[in-house]
Backbone bond lengths (Angstrom), bond angles and torsions (degrees), N, CA, C in turn:
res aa  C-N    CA-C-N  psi(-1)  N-CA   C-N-CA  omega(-1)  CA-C   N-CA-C  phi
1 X - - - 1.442 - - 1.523 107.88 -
2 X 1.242 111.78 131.00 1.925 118.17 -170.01 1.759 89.41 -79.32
3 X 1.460 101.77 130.86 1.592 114.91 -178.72 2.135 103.40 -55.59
4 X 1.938 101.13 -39.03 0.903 87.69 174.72 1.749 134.84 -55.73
5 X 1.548 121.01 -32.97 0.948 121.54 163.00 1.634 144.31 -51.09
6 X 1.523 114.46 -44.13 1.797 129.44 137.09 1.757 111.05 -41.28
7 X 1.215 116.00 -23.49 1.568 109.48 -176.28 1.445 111.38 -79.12
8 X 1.298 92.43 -50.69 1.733 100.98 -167.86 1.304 92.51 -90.25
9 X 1.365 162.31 -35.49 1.593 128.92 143.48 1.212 128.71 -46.71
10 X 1.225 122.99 1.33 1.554 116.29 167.12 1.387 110.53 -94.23
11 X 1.329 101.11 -32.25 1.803 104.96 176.14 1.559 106.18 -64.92
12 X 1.726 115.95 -51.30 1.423 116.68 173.55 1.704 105.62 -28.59
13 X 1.476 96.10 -72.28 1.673 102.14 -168.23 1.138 117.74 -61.54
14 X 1.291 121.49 -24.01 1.816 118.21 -178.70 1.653 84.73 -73.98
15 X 1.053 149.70 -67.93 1.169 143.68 -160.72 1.732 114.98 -50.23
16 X 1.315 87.80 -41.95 2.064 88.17 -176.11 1.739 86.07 -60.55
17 X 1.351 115.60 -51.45 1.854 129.88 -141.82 1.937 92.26 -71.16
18 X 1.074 134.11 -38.89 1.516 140.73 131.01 1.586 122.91 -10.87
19 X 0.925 82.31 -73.09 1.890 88.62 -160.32 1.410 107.43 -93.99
20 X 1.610 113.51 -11.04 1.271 104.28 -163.48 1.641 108.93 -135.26
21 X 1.119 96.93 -33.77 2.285 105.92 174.02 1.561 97.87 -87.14
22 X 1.032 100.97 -59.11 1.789 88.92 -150.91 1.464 89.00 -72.50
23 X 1.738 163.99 -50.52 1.034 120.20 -168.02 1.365 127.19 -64.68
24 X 1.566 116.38 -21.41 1.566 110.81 -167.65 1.873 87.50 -92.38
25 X 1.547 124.71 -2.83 1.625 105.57 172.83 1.941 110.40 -78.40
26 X 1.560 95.91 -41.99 1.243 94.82 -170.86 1.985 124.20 -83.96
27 X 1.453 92.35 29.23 1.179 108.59 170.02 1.344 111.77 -130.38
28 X 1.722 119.72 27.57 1.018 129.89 167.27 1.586 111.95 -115.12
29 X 1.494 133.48 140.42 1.473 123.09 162.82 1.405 110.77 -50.26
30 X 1.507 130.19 133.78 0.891 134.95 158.51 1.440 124.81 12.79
31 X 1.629 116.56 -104.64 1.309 121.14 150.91 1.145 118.94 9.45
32 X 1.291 122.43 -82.50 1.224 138.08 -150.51 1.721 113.63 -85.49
33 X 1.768 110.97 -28.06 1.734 117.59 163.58 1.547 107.18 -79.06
34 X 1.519 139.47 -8.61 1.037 138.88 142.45 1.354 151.51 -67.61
35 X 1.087 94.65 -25.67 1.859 119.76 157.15 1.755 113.66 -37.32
36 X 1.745 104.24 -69.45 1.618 95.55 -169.90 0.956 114.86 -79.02
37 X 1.463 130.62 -17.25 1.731 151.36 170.97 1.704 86.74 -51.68
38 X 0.966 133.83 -48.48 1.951 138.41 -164.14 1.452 102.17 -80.14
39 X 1.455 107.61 -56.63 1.145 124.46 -162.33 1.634 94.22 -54.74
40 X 1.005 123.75 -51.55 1.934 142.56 -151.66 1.663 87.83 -63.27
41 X 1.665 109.56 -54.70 1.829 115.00 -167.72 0.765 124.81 -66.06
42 X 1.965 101.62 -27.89 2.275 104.23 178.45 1.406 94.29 -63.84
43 X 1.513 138.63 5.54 1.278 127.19 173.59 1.715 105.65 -68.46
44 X 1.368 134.86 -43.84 1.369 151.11 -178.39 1.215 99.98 -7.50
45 X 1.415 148.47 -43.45 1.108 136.41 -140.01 1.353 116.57 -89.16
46 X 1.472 107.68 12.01 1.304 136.49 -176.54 1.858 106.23 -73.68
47 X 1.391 102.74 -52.22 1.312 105.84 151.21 1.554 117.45 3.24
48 X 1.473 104.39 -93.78 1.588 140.58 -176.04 1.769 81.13 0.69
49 X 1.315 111.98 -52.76 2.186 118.82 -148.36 0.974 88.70 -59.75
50 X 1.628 162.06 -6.37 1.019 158.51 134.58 1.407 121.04 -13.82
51 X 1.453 115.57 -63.75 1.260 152.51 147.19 1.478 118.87 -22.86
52 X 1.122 106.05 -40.20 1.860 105.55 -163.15 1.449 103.65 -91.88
53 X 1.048 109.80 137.40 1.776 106.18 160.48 0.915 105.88 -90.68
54 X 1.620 118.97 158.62 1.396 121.29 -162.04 1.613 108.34 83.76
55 X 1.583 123.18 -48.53 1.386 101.10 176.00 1.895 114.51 -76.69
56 X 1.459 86.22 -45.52 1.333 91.48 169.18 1.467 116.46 -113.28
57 X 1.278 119.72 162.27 1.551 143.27 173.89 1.916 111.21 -38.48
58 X 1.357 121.13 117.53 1.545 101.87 179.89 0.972 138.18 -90.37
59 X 1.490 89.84 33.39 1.972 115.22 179.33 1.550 101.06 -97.15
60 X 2.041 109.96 -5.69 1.737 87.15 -141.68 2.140 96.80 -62.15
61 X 0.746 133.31 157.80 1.194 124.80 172.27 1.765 115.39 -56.69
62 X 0.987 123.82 111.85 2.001 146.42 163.67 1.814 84.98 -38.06
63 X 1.123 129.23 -45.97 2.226 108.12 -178.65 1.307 93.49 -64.33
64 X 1.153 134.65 -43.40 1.643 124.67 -171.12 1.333 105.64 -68.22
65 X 1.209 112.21 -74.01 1.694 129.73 -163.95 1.204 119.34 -59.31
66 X 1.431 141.77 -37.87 1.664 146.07 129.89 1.798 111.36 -5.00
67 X 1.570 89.34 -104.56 1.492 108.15 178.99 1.654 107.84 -48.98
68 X 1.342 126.35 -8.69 1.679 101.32 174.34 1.414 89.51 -105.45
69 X 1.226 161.35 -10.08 1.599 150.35 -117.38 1.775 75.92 -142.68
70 X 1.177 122.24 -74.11 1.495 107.13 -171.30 1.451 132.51 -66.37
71 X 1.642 106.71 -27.03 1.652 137.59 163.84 1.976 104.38 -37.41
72 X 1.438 81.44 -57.17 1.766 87.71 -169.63 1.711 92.26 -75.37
73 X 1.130 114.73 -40.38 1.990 98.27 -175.83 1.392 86.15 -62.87
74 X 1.312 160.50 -101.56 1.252 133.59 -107.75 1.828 117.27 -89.32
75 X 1.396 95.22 -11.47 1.240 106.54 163.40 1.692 109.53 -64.30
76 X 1.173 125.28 -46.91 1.480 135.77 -177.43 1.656 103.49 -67.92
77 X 1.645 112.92 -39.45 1.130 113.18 165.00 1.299 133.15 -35.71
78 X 2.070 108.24 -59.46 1.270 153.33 -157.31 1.868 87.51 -89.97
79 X 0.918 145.87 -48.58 1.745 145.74 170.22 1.505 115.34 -70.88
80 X 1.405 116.03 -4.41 1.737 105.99 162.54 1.556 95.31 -121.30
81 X 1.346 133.43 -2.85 1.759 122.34 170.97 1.632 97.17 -79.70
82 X 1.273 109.31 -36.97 1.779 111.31 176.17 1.634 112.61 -60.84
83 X 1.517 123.75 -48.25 1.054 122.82 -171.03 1.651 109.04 -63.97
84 X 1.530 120.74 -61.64 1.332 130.21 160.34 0.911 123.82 -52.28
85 X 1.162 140.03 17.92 1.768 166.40 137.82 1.282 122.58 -85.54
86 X 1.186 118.55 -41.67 1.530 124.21 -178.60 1.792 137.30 -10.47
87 X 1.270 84.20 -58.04 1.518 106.31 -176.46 1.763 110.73 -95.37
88 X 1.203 105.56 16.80 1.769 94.61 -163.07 1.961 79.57 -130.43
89 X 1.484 97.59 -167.77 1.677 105.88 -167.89 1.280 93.16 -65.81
90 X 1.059 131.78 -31.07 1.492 118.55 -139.51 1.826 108.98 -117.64
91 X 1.329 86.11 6.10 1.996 101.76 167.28 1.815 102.74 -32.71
92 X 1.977 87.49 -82.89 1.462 98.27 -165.50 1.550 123.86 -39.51
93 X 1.702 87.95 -53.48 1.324 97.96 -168.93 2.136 114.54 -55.42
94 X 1.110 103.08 -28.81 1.644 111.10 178.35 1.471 104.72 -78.20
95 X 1.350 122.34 -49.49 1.655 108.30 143.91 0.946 140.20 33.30
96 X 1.721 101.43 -105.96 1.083 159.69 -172.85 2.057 106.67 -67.49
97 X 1.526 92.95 -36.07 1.610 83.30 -174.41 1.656 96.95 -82.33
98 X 1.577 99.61 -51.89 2.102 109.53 -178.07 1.314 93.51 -27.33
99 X 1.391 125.42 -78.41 1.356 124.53 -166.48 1.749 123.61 -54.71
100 X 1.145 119.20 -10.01 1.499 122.65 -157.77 1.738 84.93 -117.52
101 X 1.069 116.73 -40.53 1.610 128.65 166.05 2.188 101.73 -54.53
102 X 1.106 97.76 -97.12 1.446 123.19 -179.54 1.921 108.88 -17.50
103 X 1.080 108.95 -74.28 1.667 121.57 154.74 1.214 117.63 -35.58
104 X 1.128 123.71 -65.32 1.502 117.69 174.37 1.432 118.07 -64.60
105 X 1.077 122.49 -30.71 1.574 134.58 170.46 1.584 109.87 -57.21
106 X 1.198 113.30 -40.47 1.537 134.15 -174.53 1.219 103.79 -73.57
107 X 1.173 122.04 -54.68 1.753 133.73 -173.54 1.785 106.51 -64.31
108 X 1.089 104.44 -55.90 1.611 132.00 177.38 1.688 96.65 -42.68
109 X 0.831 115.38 -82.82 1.801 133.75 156.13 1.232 123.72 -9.81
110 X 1.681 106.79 -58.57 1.794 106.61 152.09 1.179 131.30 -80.76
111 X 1.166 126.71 -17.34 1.176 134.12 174.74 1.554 133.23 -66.94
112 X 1.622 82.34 -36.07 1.574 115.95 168.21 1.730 113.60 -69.42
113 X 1.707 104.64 -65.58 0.896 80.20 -168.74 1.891 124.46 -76.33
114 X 1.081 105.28 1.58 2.129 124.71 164.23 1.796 97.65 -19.81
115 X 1.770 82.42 -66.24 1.318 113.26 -175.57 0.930 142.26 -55.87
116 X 1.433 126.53 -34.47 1.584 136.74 171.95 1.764 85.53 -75.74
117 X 1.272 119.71 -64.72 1.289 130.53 -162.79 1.527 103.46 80.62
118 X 1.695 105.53 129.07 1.718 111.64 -172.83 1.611 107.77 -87.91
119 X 0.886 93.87 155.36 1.326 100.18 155.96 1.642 131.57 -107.93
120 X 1.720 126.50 151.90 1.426 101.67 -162.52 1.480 119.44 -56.92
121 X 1.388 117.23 135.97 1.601 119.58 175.82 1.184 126.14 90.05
122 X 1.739 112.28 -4.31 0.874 99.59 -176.74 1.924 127.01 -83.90
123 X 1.511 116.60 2.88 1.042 116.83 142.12 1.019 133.82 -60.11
124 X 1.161 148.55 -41.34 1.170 151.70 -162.35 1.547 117.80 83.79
125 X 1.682 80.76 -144.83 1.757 93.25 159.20 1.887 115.37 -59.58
126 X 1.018 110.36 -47.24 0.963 99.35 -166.58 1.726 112.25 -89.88
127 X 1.187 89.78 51.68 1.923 106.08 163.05 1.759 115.84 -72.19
128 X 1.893 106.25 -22.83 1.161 119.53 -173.90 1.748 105.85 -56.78
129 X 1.319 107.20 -20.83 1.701 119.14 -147.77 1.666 95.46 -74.64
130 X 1.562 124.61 -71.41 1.370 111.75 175.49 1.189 110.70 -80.70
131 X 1.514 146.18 10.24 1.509 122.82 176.00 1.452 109.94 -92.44
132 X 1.611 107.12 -41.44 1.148 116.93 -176.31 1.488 126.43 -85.63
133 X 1.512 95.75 -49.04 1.803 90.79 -177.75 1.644 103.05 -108.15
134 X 0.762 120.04 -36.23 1.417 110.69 160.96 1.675 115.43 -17.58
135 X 1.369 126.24 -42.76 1.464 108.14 -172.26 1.439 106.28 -103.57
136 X 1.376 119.34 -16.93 1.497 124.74 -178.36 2.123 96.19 -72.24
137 X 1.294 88.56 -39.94 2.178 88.19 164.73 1.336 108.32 -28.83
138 X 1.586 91.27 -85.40 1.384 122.13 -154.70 1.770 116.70 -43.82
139 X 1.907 106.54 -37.01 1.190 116.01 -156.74 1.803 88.30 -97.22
140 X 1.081 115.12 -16.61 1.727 112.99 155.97 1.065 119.37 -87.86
141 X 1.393 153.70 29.95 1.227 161.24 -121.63 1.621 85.00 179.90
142 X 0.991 131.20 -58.85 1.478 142.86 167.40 1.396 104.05 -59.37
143 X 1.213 142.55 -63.08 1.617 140.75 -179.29 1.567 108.55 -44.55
144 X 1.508 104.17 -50.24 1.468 115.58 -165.07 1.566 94.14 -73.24
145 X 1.253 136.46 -31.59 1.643 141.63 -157.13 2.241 87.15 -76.92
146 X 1.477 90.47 -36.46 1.879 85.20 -150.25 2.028 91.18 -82.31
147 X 1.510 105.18 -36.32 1.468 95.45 164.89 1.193 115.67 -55.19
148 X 1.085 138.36 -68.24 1.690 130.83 -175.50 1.329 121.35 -29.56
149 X 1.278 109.16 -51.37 1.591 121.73 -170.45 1.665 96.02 -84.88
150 X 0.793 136.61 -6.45 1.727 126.65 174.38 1.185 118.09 -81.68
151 X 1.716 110.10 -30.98 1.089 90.14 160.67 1.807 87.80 112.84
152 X 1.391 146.11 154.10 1.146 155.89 71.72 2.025 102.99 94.04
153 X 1.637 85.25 -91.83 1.442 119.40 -166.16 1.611 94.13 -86.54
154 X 1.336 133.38 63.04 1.139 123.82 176.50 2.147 116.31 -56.67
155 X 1.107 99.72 -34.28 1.455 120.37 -176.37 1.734 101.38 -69.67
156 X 1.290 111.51 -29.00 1.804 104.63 166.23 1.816 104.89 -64.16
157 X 1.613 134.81 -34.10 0.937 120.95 -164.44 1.765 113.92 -93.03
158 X 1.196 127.64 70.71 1.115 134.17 -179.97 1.658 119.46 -57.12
């Protein structure tokens, strides 16, 4: 995957995540601007296509395809124990791990795959996974990082 391509979809998505998430999030209480940010990640399990032959190439290298295919299940895991948590003590704190989990899983993922280094096609279909959602993650991974730390009254921080 050309780095330039992950670049300019991250700019895409920082731009939608700009003009279009964070004002209608930060005019939500907390709670409630964290919800679709969760809701969006129990998507992760998308990952798994890593896994399949036939979606992807059966050369892709098992160090890549492992650690990103199960990373995103427990992250997806870790984003519906947060959501069904929300409102009780242990909301934040599950949070706090999804996201500290999820991010590092993401990072881990590129870093990794730097490392194996692909060859053409050998994603497959599921090439969609880091070009496309891969940065719309990351730049919600960032929303959810700046809610936490605000604190409460997210709608006081304009």
């Amino acid at each position: 995957m050309p780095l330039q391509a992950l670049f300019g979809l991250s700019v895409a998505w920082g731009i939608v995540a700009a003009r279009y998430l964070w004002p209608y999030l930060r005019s939500l209480p907390r709670i409630d601007a964290l919800r679709p940010l969760l809701i969006l990640h129990s998507f992760r399990f998308v990952g798994l296509a890593f896994l399949v032959p036939g979606v992807v190439a059966p050369e892709l290298s098992a160090a890549f395809a492992r650690p990103a295919a199960y990373g995103d299940l427990i992250a997806a895991v870790l984003a519906l124990l947060a959501l069904a948590a929300l409102r009780s003590r242990w909301g934040m704190p599950l949070v706090w791990v999804f996201n500290l989990w999820g991010t590092a899983d993401l990072l881990y993922a590129f870093y990794q795959g730097n490392a194996v280094g692909f060859a053409p096609g050998q994603l497959g279909a599921a090439y969609f996974i880091p070009t496309v959602i891969v940065p719309l993650l990351l730049i919600t991974h960032g929303l959810i990082f700046r809610l936490l730390l605000q604190g409460e009254d997210v709608r006081a921080s304009r």
